[in-house]
C-alpha positions in Angstrom: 88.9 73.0 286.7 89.0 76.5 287.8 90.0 77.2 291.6 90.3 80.3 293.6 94.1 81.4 293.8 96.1 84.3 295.2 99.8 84.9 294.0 101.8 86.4 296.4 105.3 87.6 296.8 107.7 84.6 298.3 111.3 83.7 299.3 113.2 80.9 298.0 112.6 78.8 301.1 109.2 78.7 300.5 109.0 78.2 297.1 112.2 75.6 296.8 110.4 72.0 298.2 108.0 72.3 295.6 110.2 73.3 292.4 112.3 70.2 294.1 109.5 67.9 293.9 107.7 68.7 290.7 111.0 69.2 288.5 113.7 67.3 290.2 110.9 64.3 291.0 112.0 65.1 294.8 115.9 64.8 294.4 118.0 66.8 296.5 119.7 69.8 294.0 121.7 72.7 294.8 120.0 75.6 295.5 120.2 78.6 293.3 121.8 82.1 294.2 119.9 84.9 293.9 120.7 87.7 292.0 120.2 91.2 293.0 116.7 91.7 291.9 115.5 88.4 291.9 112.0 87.6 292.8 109.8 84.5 294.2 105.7 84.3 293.1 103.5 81.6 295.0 100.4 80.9 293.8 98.5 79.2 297.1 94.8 78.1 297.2 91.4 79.7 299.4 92.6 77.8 302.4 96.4 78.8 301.8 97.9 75.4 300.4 100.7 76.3 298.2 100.2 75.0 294.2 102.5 77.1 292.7 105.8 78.6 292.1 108.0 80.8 289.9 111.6 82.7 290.4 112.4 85.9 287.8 115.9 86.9 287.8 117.6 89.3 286.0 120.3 87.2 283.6 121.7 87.5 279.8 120.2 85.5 277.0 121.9 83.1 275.2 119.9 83.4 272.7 119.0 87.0 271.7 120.6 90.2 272.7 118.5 92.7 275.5 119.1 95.9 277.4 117.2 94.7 280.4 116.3 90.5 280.3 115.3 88.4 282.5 115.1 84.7 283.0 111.7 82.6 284.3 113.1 79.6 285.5 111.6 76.9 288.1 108.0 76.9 287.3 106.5 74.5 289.3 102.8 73.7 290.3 101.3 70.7 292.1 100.2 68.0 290.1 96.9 68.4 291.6 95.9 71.6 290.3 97.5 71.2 286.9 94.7 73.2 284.0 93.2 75.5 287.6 95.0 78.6 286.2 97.7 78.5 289.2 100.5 78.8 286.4 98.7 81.2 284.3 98.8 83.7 287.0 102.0 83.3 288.4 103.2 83.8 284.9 101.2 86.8 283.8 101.9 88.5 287.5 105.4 88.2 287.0 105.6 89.5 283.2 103.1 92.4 284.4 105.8 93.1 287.1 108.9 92.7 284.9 107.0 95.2 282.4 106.2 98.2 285.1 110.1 97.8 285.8 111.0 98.5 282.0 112.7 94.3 281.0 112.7 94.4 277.4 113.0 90.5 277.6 112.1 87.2 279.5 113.3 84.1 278.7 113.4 80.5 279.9 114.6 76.5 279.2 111.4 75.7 279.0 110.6 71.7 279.6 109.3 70.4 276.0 105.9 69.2 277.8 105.5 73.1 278.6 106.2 74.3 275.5 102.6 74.7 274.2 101.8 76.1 278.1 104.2 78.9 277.1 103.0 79.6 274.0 99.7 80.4 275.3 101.6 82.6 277.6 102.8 84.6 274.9 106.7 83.0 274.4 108.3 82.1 271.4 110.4 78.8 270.6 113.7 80.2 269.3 116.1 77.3 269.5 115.9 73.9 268.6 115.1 70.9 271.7 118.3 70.3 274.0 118.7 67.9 277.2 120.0 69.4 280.2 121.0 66.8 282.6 119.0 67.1 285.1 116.0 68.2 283.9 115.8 66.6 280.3 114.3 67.9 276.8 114.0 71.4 276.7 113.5 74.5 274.1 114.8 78.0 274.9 111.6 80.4 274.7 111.4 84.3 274.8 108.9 86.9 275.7 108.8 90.4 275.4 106.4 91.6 278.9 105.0 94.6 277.2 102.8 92.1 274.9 101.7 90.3 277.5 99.9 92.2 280.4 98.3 90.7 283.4 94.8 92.0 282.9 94.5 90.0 279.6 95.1 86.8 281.1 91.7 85.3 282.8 91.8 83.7 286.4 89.4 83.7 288.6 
């Protein structure tokens, strides 16, 4: 299923209810800072309906060792729309950005059901599966932008 999206720049206010919902199954969680840099993407449908959302920070990686890194975390999009492309583009959009501004690395904690999602998106698996408490089984991932750009990545 294949629907028409826009991704667009947002603020954590916007994109907060539905990283709650999809990740946290709608409990309450503190909210995160934002470090200096920090971005929001929302992917929203034709008639504006918001399906998707993503934060990129700028943050160290426990895993491997980068001049300029950055972490993708809260990836969220509606149920609804899950296989529409609504994560592919928020994903490729940001990692097109993070490239043009010279991050030599992105990584996440990336939910073991997204693993493969990831994958396609260019990340690695580089540790073995960990529990987080409030999010459950997870594998760190990395990505380095400059092999992933935007324009090779398909959505309508």
């Amino acid at each position: 299923m294949q629907i028409e999206l826009t991704v667009e720049d947002s603020d954590a206010d916007t994109t907060y209810p539905l990283w709650r919902d999809v990740l946290r199954e709608g409990r309450p969680v503190p909210r995160l800072a934002d470090p200096a840099g920090t971005f929001h993407l929302a992917a929203r449908t034709s008639d504006g309906r918001l399906v998707g959302v993503v934060r990129f920070s700028p943050a160290r990686c426990p895993w491997r060792t980068a001049e300029n890194p950055w972490q993708l975390r809260g990836m969220a999009t509606d149920p609804t729309v899950r296989g529409s492309g609504a994560g592919r583009a928020l994903v490729a959009e940001g990692l097109a950005r993070l490239a043009a501004v010279g991050a030599d690395l992105v990584w996440c904690d990336a939910r073991v059901p997204a693993v493969g999602f990831y994958e396609r998106m260019g990340f690695a698996v580089v540790t073995e599966q960990f529990d987080k408490p409030e999010g459950g089984a997870h594998r760190g991932m990395v990505t380095v932008p400059e092999r992933r750009a935007a324009s090779s990545v398909r959505v309508p």
